[in-house]
C-alpha positions in Angstrom: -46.7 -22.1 -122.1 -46.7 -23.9 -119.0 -48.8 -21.6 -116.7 -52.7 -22.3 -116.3 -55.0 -19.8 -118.3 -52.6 -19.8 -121.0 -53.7 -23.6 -122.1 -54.7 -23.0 -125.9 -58.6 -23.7 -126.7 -60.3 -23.2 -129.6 -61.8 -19.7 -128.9 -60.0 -16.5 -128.8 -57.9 -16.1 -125.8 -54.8 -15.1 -123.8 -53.4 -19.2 -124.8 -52.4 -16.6 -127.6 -49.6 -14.7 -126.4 -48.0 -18.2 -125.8 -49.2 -20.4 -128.3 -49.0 -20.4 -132.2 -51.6 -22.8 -134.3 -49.6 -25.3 -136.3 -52.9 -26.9 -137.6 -55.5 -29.7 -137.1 -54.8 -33.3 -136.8 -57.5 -36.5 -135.7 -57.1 -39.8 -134.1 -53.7 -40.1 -132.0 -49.9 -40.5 -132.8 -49.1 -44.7 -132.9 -45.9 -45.1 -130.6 -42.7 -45.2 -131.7 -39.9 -47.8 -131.6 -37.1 -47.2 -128.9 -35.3 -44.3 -129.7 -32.2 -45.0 -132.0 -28.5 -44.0 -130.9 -26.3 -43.3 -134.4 -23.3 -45.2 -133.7 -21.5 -43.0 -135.6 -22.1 -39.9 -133.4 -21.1 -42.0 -129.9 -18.1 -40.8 -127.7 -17.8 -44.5 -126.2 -18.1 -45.3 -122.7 -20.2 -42.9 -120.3 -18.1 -39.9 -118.3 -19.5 -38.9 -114.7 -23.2 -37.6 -114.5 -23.0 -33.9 -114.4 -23.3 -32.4 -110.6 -24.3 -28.8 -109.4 -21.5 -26.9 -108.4 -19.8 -23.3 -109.1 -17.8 -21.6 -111.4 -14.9 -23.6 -111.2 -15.8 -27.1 -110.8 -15.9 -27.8 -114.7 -13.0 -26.6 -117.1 -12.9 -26.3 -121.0 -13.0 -30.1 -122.1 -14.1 -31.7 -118.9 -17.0 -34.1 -120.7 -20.2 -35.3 -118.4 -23.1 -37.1 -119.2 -27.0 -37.1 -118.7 -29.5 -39.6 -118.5 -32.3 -39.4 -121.0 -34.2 -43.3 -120.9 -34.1 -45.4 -117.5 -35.8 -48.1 -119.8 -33.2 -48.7 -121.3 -30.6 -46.9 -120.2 -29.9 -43.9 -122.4 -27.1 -41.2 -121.7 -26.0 -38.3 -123.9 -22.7 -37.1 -123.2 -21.9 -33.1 -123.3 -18.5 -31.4 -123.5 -17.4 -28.3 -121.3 -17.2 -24.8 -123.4 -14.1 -22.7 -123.5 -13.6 -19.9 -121.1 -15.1 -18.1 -120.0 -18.5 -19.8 -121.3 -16.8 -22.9 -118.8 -18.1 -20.7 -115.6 -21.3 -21.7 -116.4 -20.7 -25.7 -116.9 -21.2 -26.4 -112.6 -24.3 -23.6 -112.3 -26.3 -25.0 -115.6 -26.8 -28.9 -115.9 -26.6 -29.4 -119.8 -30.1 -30.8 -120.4 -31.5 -27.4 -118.8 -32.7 -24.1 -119.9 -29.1 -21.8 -119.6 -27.2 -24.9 -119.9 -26.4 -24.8 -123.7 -24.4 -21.6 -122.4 -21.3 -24.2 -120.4 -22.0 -26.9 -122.5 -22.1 -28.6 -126.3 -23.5 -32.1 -126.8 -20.5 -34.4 -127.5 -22.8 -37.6 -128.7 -24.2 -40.6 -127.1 -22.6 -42.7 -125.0 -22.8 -46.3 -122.7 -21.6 -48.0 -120.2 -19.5 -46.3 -118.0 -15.3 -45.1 -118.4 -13.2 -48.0 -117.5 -10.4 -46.6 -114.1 -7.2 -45.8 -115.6 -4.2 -46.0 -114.5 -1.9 -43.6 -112.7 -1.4 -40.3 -114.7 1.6 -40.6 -116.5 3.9 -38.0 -115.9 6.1 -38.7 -119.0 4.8 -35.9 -121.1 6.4 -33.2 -118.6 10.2 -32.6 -118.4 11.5 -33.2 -115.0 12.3 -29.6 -113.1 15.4 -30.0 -111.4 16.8 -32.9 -108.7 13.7 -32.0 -106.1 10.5 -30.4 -106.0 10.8 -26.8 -104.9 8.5 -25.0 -102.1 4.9 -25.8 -102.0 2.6 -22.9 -103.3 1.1 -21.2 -100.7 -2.6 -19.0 -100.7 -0.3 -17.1 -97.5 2.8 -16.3 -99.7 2.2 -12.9 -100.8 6.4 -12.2 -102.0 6.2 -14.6 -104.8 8.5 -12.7 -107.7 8.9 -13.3 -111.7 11.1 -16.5 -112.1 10.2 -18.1 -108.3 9.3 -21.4 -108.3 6.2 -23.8 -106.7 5.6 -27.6 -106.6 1.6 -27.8 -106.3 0.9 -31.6 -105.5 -1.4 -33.4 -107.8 -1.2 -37.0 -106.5 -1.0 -38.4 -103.1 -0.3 -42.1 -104.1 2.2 -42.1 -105.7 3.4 -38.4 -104.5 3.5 -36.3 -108.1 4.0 -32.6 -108.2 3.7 -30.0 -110.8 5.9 -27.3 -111.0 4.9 -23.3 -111.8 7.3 -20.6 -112.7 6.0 -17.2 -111.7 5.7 -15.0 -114.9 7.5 -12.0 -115.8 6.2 -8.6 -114.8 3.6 -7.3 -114.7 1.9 -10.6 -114.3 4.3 -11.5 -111.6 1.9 -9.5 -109.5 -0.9 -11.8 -109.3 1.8 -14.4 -108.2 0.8 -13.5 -104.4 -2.8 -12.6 -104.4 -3.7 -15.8 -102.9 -6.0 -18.8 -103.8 -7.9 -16.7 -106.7 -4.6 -16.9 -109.2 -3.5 -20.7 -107.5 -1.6 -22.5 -110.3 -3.8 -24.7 -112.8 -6.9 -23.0 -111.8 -9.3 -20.6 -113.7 -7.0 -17.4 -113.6 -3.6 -19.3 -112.4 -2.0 -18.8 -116.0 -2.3 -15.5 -115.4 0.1 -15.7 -112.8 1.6 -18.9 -113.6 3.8 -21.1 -116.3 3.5 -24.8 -116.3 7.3 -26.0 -116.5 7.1 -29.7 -115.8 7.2 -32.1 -112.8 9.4 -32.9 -110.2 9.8 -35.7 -107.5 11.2 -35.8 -103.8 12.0 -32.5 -102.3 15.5 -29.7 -103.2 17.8 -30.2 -100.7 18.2 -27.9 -97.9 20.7 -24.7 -98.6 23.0 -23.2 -96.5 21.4 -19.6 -94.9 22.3 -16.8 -97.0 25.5 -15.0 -95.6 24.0 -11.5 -94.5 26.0 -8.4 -95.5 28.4 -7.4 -93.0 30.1 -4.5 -94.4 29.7 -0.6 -93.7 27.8 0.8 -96.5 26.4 4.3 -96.1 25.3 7.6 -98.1 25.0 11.0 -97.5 21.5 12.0 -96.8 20.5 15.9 -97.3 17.6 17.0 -96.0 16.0 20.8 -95.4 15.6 21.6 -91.9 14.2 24.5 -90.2 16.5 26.8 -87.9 16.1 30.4 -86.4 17.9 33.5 -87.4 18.5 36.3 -86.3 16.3 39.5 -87.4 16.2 43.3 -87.4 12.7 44.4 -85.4 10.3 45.0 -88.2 11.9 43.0 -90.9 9.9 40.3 -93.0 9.2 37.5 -91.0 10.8 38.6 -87.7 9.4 38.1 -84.5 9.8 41.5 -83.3 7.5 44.0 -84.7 8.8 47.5 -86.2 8.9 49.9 -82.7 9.9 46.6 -80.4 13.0 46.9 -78.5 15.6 44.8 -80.3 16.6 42.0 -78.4 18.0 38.4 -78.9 14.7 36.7 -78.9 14.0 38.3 -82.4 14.7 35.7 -84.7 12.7 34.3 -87.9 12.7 30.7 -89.0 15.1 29.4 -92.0 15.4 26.6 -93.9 19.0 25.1 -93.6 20.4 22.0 -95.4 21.8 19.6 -93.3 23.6 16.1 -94.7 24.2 13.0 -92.5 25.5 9.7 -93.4 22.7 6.9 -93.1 22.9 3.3 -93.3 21.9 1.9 -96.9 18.9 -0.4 -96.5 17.4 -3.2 -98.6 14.6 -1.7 -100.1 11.3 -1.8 -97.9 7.3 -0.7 -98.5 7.4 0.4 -95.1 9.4 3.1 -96.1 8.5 6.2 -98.3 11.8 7.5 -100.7 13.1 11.0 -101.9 15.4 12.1 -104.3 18.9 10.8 -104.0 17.7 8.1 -101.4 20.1 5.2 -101.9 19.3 1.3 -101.6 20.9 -1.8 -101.7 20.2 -5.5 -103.7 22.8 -7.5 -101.9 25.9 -5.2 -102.3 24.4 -3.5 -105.6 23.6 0.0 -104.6 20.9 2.0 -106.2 19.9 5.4 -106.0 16.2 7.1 -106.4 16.0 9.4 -109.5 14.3 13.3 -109.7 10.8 14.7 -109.4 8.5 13.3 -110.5 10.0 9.5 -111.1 10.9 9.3 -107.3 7.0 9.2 -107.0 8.0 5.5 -108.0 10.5 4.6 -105.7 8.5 3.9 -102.6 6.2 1.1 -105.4 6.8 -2.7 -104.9 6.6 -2.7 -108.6 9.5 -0.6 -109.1 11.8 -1.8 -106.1 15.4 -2.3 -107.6 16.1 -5.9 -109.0 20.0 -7.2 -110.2 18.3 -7.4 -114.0 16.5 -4.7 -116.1 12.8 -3.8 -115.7 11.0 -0.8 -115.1 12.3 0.0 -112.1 14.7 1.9 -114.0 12.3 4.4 -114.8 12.4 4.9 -110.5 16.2 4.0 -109.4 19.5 4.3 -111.5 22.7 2.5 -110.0 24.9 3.7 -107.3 27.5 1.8 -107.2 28.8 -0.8 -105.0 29.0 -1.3 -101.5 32.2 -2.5 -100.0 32.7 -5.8 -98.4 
């Protein structure tokens, strides 16, 4: 409609593909009054003017506003969609074509919001005496049940505290800033628990296992034998002289006693590989679960999970 050569005219034309005839009129439309804001349908005082940004500057509820009359001063307000419509909200101002995808016009509005005061913190039950660690984008051991302080406040200092969820969403809990807490996909990873002041007093260093803890490790080795010239796999072919360099190659088993470990993913498990979680032992099951056992996801934990499906318990070790 916009484009030159498409202008409607009162012959036959391309202006057809873009223009429908509505009828004829004379003369010229009187102006109209100042255009008349219902009360009834306004929100109040003005939120923020809407700014260009990306998907995640604008969540579900955030509420902006857009100037419509400099003479007076008109504003409309509009209201932030629910996920994941909300992506769109910083890409589409409301007032332009795609922006009725991020947003929904909330009413009119004037003047301007009034500052408040300092978030109040009441609503959330206090988490402990302290806040625990900051979360981290670097962190990438977070485990179900760990918990982060992620500051919201610098004056006064308020934190929020996050409990990482259970598996298997646990493993976004250290896949860095894209699951951060009270962002877009952070309650994937994440459970709001409450708030938290100050800082959780330094512990002593865990006491590291001093004992002798060990298992018998089999593995199947290769060793020469003795043959008869001739025979399968021998050496010597039938018509050699028989000497002592006629040998074939064996496999023997052969058991040592090895050190049980913590479990590590630089390692890669067998069958009857054993473990440790503190002094817990833990052995790796038969073909094919022990195709688990080398998984972070299935690394032995002191509480049931599906890393039962890779390990079954061994025992203890002694002190």
């Amino acid at each position: 409609c916009g484009q030159a050569g498409y202008e409607p005219t009162s012959e036959p034309g391309p202006w057809s593909v873009a223009w429908t005839v509505a009828g004829h009129c004379s003369g010229s439309i009187g102006p109209t009054g100042a255009p008349s804001f219902d009360p009834v349908n306004s929100v109040g005082a003005c939120p923020g003017e809407w700014v260009a940004g990306d998907h995640t500057s604008y969540e579900e509820g955030d509420m902006v506003s857009v100037s419509v009359s400099d003479t007076p001063i008109r504003k409309i307000a509009y209201r932030c969609n629910s996920w994941p419509l909300s992506g769109f909200c910083g890409q589409f101002a409301p007032n332009v074509h795609g922006g009725d995808q991020g947003w929904t016009l909330a009413g009119s509005c004037d003047g301007s919001i009034g500052p408040t005061s300092s978030p109040s913190f009441d609503a959330l039950t206090v988490v402990g005496d302290g806040c625990p660690r900051e979360w981290s984008a670097t962190t990438t051991d977070y485990e179900a049940g760990d918990l982060v302080a992620l500051e919201v406040s610098e004056s006064p200092i308020r934190s929020i505290v996050y409990q990482c969820r259970e598996w298997p969403n646990s493993g976004y809990c250290g896949q860095g800033s894209g699951f951060k807490p009270a962002t877009q996909y952070g309650e994937l990873a994440w459970t709001l628990k409450g708030s938290c002041t100050g800082t959780i007093a330094p512990t002593a260093s865990p006491a590291t296992y001093t004992g002798v803890c060990t298992f018998n490790q089999c593995v199947m080795v290769d060793s020469p034998q003795s043959c008869t010239a001739g025979s399968a796999g021998c050496s010597c072919s039938s018509g050699q002289t028989q000497t002592a360099s006629c040998v074939r190659t064996i496999q023997v088993r052969t058991c040592t006693d090895q050190p049980v470990d913590t479990w590590s993913n630089s390692k890669s498990y067998a069958t009857d590989d054993v473990v440790r979680r503190g002094t817990r032992r833990f052995k790796c099951r038969e073909w094919p679960n022990f195709l688990w056992c080398s998984m972070a996801a299935y690394q032995p934990e002191l509480v049931d999970g599906i890393w039962t499906n890779a390990w079954r318990e061994d025992g203890e070790c002694l002190p």
